[in-house]
N, C-alpha and C positions, 0 to 999 in steps of 0.2 A: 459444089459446096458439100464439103463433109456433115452429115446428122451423127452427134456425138450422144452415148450415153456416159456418165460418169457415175459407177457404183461408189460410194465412201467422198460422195463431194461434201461433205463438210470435214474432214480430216485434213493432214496438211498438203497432201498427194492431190486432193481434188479441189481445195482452194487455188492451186498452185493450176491446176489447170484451168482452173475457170479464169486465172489472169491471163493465162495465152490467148487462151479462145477469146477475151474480149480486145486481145491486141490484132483482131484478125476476124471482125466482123463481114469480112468476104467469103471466108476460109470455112468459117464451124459453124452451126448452128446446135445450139442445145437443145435435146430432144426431152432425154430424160435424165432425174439425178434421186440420188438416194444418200440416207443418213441413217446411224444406226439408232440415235437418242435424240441428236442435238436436233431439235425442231424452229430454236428461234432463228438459225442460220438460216437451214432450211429454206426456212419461210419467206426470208432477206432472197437468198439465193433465187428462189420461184418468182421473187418480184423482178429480183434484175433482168436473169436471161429467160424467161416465159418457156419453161420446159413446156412437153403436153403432158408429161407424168412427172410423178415423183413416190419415190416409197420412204416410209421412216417403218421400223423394225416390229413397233407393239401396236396393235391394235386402238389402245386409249391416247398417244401419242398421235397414232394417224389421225383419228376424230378430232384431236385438240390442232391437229396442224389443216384439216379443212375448216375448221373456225378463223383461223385465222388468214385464209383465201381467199379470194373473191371466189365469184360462181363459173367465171368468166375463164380463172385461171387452171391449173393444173389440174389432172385427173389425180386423186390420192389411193395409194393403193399401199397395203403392210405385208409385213414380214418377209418370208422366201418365196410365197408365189407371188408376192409382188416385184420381187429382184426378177423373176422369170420371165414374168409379165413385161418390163422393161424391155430385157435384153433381147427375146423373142418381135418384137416391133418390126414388122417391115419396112419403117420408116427411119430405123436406126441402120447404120454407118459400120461406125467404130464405139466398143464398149468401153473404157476406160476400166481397169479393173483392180478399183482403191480400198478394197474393203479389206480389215486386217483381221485376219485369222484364218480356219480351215472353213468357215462361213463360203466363202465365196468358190469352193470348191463346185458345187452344182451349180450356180447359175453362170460359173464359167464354160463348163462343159455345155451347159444349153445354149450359150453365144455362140460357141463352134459349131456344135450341129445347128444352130441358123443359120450359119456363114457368117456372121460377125469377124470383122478386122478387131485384133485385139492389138489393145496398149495396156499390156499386164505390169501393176505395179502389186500385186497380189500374191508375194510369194508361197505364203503357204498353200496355197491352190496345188501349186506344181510340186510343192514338196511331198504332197501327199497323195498327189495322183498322176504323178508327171510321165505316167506311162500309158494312160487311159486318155491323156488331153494330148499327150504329144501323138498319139492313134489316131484320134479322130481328128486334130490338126491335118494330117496329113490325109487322111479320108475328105475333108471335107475341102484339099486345099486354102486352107484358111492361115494368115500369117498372126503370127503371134509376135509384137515388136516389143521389148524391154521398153519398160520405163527407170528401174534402177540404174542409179547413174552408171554401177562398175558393169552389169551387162549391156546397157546400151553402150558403154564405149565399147565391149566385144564384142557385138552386133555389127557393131560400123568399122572395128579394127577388120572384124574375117571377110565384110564386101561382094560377098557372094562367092569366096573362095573355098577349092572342093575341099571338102576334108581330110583328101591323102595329101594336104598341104600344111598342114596344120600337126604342131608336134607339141605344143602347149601352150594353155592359158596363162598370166597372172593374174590374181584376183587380189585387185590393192583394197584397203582399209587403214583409216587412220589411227585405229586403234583402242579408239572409244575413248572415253573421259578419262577411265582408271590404268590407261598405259605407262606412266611414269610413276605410280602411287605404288608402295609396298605392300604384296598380299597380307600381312598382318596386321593391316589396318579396315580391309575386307569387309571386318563383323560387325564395323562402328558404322559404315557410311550408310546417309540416311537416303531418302529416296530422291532427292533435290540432286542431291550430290552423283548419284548412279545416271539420271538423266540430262546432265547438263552435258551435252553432247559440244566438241570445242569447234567442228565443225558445221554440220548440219542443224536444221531445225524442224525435227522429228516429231512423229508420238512420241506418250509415256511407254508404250510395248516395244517400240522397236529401238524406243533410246539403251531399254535397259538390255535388250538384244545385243547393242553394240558394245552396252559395257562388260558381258561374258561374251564377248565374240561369237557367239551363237549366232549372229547375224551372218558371220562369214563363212559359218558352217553352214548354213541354208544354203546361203548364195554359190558353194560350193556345188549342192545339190542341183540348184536351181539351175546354172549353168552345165551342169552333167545331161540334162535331159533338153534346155534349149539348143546346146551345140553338139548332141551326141560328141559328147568328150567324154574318155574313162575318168575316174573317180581319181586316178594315178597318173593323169596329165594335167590337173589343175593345182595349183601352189598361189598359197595366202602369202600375199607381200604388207608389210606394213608399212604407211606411206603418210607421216602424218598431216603434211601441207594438203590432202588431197587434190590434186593438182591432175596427176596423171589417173584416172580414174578406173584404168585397166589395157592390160595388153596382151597380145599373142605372140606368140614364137611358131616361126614356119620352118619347115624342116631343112630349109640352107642356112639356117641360122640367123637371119632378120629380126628383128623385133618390133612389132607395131604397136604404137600405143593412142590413144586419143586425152586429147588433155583439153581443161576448159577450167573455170571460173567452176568452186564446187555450189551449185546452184539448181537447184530440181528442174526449174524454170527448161534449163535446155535443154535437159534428156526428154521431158513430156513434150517441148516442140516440138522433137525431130521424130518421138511417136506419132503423134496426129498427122504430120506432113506428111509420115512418109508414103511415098517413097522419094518425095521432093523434100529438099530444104529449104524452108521460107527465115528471110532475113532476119536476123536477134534485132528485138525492140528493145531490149531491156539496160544495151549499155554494160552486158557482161563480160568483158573481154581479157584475156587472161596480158598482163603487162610484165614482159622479160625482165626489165630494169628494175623492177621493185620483189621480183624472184630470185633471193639468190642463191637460193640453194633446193634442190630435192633430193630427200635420202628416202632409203628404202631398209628394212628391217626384220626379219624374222620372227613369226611372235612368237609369245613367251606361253608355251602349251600348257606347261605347268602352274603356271598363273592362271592361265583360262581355259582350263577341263575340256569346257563345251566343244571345242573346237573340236578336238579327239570324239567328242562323243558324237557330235554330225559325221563326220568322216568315219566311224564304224559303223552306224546306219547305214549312211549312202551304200557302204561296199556288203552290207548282208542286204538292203534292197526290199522287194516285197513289200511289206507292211509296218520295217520298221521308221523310217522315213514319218510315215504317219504319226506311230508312235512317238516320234522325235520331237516332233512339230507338238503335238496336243499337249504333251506331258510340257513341256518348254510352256506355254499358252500357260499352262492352269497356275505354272509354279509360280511365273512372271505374275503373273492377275494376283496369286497369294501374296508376291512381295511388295506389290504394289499398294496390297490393302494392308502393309502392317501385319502379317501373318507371321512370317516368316524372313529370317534375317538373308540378306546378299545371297550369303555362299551356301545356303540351301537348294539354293538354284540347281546347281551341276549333280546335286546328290540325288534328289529326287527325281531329276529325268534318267541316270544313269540308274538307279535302281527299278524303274520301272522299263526302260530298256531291258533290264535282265529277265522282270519277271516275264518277257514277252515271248510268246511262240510264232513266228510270221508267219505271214503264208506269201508266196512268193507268186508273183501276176496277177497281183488282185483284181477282182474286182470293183465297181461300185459300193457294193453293199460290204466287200471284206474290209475294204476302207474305210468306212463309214461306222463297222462295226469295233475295227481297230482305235480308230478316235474315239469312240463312246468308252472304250474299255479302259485305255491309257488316262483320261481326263477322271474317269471316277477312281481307278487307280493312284494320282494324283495327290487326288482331292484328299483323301485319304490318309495320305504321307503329308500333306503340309499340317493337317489337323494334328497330330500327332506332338 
């Protein structure tokens, strides 16, 4: 039996796991789980599957969620040494790693130097250190399994395949809400409208990620450093049935793709199984007769900036990546709270990309001080 931790179980990533694990009370058991706010889930959650820990973010939050526990139940513990505290557990397994933003960059690193099995749905973790984690991954023999759908299917397209086999990724995406909508209408939509994602069922940060494509420019990233793939062998297809969830090109010319029902439900099983596949409980099964078509699209760059602006990061490297990632964070959170309109978005990560000097191999701390610098840079430009 696998001992699971799930960082971000109250988000849609770790609800979504905690439906697997209870279709497979042979398989998982729940050790620990964590929340960044939400306490009343939480506290639902600590009743159901009787973690032995649990963390929630603020200190007065934690207090208010041991009130509401028995004596009997979960150890309560806050903030980031309590994510540490977590994932360092001798009695944990596999981390599950759901927490959305550069947050979860240290106590991802601390699950690797424990030996932790990850199932990373945590992309900014890797965007912003993905040279420091993909290091100690391999120092510490430790497997890092995709949870997003389009790199789990490239996870399972490559099969253990050596990489002088391998001549290119696709990296499908549906295209987000605002793919058929005309950029001149951009400055009106409201925040309902930027979120309603036609396929998926997202956060608010990674919905509005999808709608400047900023999400496929991570993922671009994201998959540079899980498959040592150049930055000039991955190509964004747009794919809007989501169906085919990603593929690879071998150098005879092959193309492998995996396809499935687009459904989180089954990229997070075949994380926890792996390296087994246990049978789909859920009745998701992709039906040909009622598919009649998949197309595939080129996206529209000029429409959505972002895309360009993740792919000049990725290829200067170092610190901008970071950069990338925290500046995208702050502007996102601004247009979320009514700050700042849509297409502010691309401007203020792009300007704050510029005003950046990198440094190239970073460290922890140059990392760490690249994201403090780009967020208060930011912050900054949305006040404005």
């Amino acid at each position: 039996m696998k001992k699971i931790a799930i960082l971000g179980s109250t988000g849609s990533i770790g609800v979504n796991t905690l439906e697997v694990v209870a279709r497979f009370p042979d398989q998982f058991r729940v050790v620990g789980l964590s929340a960044n706010e939400n306490c009343g889930l939480l506290s639902q959650q600590i009743k159901r599957f009787q973690p032995k820990i649990a963390c929630i973010m603020s200190d007065a939050r934690a207090a208010a969620l041991t009130k509401r526990t028995s004596r009997r139940a979960a150890k309560i513990v806050s903030g980031l040494d309590g994510l540490i505290e977590i994932v360092t557990r001798p009695d944990v397994d596999v981390v599950v790693m759901a927490i959305v933003g550069s947050i979860s960059l240290v106590p991802l690193l601390k699950a690797i130097t424990a030996g932790k099995q990850i199932a990373l749905a945590s992309k900014e973790a890797l965007i912003a250190g993905g040279e420091l984690i993909v290091r100690e991954a391999r120092r510490k023999k430790v497997s890092i399994i995709p949870v997003d759908s389009e790199h789990s299917a490239i996870f399972q397209c490559i099969d253990g395949r050596p990489r002088a086999q391998l001549k290119k990724i696709y990296l499908t995406g549906t295209g987000g809400p605002l793919r058929t909508l005309p950029r001149r209408v951009f400055d009106t939509l409201t925040r309902e409208e930027v979120t309603s994602h036609p396929r998926w069922k997202m956060g608010k940060k990674i919905s509005v990620d999808s709608a400047t494509l900023m999400n496929k420019g991570l993922e671009v990233i994201e998959a540079h450093w899980l498959f040592s793939m150049p930055i000039g062998a991955i190509e964004v297809v747009i794919h809007p049935e989501a169906v085919v969830h990603s593929m690879v090109e071998c150098i005879d010319g092959s193309i492998i793709a995996q396809l499935s029902v687009p459904d989180m439900r089954i990229p997070i099983q075949y994380a926890l199984g792996y390296p087994r596949r246990l049978p789909q409980q859920f009745g998701l099964f992709v039906d040909f007769n009622k598919t009649d078509t998949l197309t595939f699209q080129r996206p529209d760059r000029e429409k959505f900036p972002c895309l360009d602006l993740a792919f000049g990061a990725a290829r200067d490297g170092g610190t901008f990546p970071a950069v990338l990632n925290a500046s995208n964070e702050e502007a996102v959170c601004s247009f979320l709270d009514g700050k700042i309109p849509f297409t502010r978005i691309p401007t203020i990560v792009e300007r704050v990309l510029a005003k950046h000097t990198g440094v190239i191999s970073p460290d922890l701390d140059d990392i760490l001080k690249a994201d403090g610098w780009s967020r208060e840079e930011a912050r900054s430009l949305c006040c404005r």
